[in-house]
C-alpha positions as CSV (number, residue, x, y, z in Angstrom):
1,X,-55.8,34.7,27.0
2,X,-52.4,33.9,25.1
3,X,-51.8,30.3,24.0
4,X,-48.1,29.9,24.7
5,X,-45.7,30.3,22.0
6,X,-48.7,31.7,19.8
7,X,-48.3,35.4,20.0
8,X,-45.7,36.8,17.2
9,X,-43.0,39.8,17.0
10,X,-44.1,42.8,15.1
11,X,-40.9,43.0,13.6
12,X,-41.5,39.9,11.7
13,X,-43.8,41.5,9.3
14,X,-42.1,44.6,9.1
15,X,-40.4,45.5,5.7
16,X,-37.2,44.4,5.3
17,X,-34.4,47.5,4.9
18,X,-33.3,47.9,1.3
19,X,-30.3,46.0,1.2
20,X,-27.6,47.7,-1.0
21,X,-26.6,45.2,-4.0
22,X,-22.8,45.1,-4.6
23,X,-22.1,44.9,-8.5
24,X,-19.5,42.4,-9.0
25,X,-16.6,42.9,-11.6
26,X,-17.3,41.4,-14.4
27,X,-15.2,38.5,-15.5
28,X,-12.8,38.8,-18.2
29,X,-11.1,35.4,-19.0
30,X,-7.5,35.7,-20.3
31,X,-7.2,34.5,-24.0
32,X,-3.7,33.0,-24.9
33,X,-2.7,32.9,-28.5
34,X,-1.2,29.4,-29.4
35,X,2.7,28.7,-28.5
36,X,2.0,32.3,-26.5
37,X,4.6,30.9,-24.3
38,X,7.5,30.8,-27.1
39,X,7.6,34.6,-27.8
40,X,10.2,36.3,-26.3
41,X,9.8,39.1,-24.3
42,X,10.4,40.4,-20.4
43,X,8.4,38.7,-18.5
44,X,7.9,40.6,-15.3
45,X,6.0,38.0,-13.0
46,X,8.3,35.5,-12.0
47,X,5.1,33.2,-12.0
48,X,4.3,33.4,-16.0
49,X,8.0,33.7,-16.2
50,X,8.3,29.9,-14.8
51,X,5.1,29.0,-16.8
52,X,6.6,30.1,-20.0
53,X,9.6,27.9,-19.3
54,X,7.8,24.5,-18.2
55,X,5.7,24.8,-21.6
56,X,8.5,25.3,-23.5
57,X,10.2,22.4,-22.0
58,X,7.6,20.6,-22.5
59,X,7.3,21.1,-26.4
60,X,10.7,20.6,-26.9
61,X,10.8,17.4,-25.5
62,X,7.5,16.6,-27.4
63,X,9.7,17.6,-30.6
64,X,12.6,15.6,-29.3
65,X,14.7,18.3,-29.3
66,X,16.0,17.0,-25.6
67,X,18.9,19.3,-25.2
68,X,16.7,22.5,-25.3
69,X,14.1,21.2,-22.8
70,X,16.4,20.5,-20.8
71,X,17.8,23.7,-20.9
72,X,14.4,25.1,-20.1
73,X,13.8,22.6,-17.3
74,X,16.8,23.9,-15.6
75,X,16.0,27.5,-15.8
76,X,12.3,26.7,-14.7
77,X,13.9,24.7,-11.4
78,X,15.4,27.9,-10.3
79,X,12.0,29.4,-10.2
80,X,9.8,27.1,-8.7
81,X,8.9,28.0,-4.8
82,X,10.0,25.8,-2.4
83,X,6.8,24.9,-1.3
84,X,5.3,24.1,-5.2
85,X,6.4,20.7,-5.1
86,X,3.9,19.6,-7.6
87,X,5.2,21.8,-10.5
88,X,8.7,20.3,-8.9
89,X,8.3,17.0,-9.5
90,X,7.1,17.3,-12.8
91,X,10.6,19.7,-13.7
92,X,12.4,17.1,-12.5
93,X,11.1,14.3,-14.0
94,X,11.2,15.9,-17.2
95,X,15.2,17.2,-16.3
96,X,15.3,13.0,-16.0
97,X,14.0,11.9,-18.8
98,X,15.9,14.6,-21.1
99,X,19.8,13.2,-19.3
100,X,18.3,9.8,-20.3
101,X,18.2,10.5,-23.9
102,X,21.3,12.7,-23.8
103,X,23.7,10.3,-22.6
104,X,23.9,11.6,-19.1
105,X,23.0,8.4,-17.4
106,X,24.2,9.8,-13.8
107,X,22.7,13.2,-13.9
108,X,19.4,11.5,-15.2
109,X,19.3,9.4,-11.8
110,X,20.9,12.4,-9.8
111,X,17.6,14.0,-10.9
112,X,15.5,10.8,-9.8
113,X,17.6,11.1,-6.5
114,X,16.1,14.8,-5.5
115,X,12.8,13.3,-6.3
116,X,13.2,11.1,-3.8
117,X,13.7,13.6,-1.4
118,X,10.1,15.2,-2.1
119,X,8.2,11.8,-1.8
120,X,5.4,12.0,0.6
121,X,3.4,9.1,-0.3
122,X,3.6,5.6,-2.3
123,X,2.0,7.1,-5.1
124,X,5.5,9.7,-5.3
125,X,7.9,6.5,-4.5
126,X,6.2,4.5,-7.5
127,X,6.9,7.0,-9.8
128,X,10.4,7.9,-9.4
129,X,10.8,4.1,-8.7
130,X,9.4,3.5,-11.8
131,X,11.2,6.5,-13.6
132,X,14.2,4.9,-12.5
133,X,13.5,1.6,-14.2
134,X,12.9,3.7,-17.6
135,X,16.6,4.8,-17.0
136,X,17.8,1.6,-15.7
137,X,16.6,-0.5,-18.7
138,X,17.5,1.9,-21.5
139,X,20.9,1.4,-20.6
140,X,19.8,-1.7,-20.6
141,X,21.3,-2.4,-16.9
142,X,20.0,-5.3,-15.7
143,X,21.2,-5.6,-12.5
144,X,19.6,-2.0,-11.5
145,X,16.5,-2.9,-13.5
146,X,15.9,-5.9,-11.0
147,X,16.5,-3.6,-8.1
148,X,14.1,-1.5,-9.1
149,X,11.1,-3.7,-10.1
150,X,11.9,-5.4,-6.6
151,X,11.5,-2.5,-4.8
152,X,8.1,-2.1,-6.5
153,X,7.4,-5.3,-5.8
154,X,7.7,-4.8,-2.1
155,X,5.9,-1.6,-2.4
156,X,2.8,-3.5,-4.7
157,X,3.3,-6.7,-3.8
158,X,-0.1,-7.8,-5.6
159,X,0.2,-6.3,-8.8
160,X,1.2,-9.1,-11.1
161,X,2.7,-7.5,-14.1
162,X,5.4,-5.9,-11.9
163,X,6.0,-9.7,-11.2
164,X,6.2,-10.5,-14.9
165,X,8.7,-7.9,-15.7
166,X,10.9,-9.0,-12.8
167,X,10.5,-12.2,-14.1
168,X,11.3,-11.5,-17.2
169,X,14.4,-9.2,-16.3
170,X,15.5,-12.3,-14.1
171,X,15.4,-15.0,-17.7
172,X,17.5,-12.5,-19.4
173,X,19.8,-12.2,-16.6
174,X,19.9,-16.3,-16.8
175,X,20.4,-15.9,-20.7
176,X,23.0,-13.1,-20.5
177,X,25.0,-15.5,-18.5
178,X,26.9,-18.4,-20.6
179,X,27.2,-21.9,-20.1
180,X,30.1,-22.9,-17.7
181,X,33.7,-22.2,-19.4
182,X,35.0,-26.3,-19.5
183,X,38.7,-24.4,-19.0
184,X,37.5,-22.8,-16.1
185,X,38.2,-24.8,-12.3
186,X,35.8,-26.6,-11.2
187,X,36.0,-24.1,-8.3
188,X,34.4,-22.0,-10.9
189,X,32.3,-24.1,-12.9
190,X,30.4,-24.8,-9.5
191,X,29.8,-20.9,-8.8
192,X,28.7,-20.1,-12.4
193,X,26.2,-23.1,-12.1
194,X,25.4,-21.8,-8.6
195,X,24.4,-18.8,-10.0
196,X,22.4,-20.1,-13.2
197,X,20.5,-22.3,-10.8
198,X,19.3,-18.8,-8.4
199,X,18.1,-17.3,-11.3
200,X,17.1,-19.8,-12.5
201,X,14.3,-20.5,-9.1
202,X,13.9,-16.8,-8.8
203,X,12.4,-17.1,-12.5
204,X,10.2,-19.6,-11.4
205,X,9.4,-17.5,-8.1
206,X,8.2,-14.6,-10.2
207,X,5.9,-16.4,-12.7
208,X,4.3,-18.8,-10.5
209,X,3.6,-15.4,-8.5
210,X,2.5,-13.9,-11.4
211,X,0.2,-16.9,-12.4
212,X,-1.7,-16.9,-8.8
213,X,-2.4,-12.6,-8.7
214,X,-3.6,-13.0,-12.2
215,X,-5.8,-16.1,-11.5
216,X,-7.7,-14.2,-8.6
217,X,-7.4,-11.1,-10.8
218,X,-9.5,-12.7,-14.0
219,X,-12.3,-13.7,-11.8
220,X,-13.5,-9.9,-11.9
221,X,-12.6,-9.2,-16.1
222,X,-14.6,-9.3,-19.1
223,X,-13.9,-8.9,-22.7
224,X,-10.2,-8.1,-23.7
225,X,-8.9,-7.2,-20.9
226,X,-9.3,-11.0,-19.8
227,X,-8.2,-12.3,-22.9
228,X,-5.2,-10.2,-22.2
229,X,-5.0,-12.7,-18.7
230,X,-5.6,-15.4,-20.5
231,X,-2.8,-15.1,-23.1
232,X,-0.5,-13.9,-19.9
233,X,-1.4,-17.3,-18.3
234,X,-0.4,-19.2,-21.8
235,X,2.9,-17.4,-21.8
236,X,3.9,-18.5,-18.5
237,X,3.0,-21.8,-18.7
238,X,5.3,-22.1,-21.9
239,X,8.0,-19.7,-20.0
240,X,7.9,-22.2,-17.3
241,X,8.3,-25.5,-19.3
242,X,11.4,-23.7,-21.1
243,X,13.1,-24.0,-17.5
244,X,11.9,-27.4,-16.6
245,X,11.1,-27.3,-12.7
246,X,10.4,-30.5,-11.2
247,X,7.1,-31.2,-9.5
248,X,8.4,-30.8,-6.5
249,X,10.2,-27.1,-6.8
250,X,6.4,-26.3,-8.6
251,X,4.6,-27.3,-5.5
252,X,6.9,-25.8,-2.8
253,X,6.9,-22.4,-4.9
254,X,3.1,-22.1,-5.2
255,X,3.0,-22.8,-1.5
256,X,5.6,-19.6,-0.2
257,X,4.2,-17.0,-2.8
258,X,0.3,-17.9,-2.5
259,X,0.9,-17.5,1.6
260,X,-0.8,-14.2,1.4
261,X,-2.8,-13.7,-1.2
262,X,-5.6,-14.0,1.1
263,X,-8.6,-11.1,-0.3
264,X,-9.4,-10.2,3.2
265,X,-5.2,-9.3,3.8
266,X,-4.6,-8.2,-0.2
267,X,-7.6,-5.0,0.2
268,X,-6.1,-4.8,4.0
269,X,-2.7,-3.8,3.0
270,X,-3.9,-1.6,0.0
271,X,-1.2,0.9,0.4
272,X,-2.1,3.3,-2.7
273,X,-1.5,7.0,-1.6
274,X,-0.3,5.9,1.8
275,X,1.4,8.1,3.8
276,X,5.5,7.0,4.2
277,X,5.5,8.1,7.5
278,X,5.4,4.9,9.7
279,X,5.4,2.8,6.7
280,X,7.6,-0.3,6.9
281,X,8.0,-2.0,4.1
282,X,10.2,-5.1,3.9
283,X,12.7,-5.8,1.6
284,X,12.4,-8.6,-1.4
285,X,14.9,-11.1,0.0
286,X,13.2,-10.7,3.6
287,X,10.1,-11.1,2.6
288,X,10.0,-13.6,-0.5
289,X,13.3,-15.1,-1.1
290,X,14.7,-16.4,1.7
291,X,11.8,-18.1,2.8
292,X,11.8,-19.8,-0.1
293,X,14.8,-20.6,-0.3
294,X,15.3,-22.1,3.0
295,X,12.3,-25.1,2.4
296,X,14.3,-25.8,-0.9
């Protein structure tokens, strides 16, 4: 009598067949000499042709020698696929930052322009936003400095030292500007101080923002990184006595800007690597200013 299931195949103990082993080419890594890609020479594959180019760039602008990378960023460009927009980005970037220190202000943020174009993500948009704050402020353009760091500021709005440099930017803006002309009409006098007294509360906007990210922020830091906080925290304060708020202005500010900084809402719109399809993000008056500026 057979027990169910207990009876086996005679194939299973049969001998396997000899199974044919395929011998696998051996590997052969391919040695470079050092600088390998400044010799001249044809260069057949269109690939290490590109390669070539990018590295040379690249040391050239290491040298400073910013004219000649640039050169060889441009002839790279033309040889990057279309679909390779990671070597892309990282031409043009580098096309960028070698206009920037060449003088060619415009063709450095034409450059940053076509970046745009390839973004895909808020990790892309930081960069060329933040590539076109490095032009902005060595021309030392204020105005499109502030623009920028806003526009980061609405894309991160709970990083805190994007806050102190548009805070910052904002009190040299306020500096930059001198005291009402007493030959000017009053007409005038009253739009000068008008606009001292806006930067003037944006300043205050930004560093009280500052202050609150970077007191939730320190609860989670050790050693120097939170006596890097706590010396942050000591230059607001004095930043903030410089422009004298009154108690009142203090108070109303810490209410708008601490609105959400809620830890639930802060890891909920976490938008790091985000997709930019669907995004909406809104703009810095929208969102900040004019809220603000209405319950003053």
């Amino acid at each position: 009598m057979e027990i169910l299931g207990s009876t086996f195949d005679d194939s299973v103990f049969e001998e396997s067949r000899s199974r044919v082993s395929a011998t696998l080419p051996e590997y052969e890594p391919k040695l470079c000499e050092p600088l390998w890609f400044c010799e001249d020479g044809n260069v057949e594959d269109p690939l290490e042709e590109q390669k070539a180019l990018k590295f040379r760039g690249d040391l050239a602008y290491r040298r400073k020698q910013y004219q000649v990378a640039l050169d060889e960023y441009v002839s790279c460009l033309s040889l990057v696929p279309a679909g390779n927009t990671s070597v892309k980005r990282d031409v043009l970037e580098g096309i960028a930052r070698c206009c920037c220190h060449l003088g060619k202000k415009q063709e450095a943020l034409n450059a940053c322009q076509k970046l745009r174009t390839e973004v895909s993500n808020t990790c892309h948009l930081t960069c060329v936003l933040q590539l076109e704050l490095s032009v902005h402020e060595h021309y030392r353009d204020l105005t499109n400095s502030i623009s920028s760091l806003q526009q980061l500021c609405c894309l991160h709005p709970y990083h805190p030292w994007h806050w102190l440099n548009l805070a910052m930017s904002f009190q040299r803006l306020l500096e930059s500007h001198r005291c009402p002309d007493r030959s000017s009409t009053e007409e005038e006098h009253d739009k000068q101080q008008g606009t001292n007294d806006i930067l003037r509360l944006k300043t205050v906007m930004c560093l009280i923002r500052t202050r609150l990210l970077i007191e939730i922020l320190r609860i989670q830091q050790f050693s120097f990184v939170l006596e890097s906080s706590q010396k942050t925290l000591q230059d607001i304060e004095e930043a903030l006595d410089a422009l004298q708020p009154t108690e009142k202005m203090l108070q109303t500010v810490s209410e708008v800007m601490a609105e959400d900084l809620n830890p639930e809402k802060m890891r909920e719109e976490n938008q790091d690597g985000e997709s930019l399809s669907g995004l909406y993000i809104k703009e810095f008056d929208e969102r900040w200013w004019k809220k603000l500026h209405t319950k003053l």
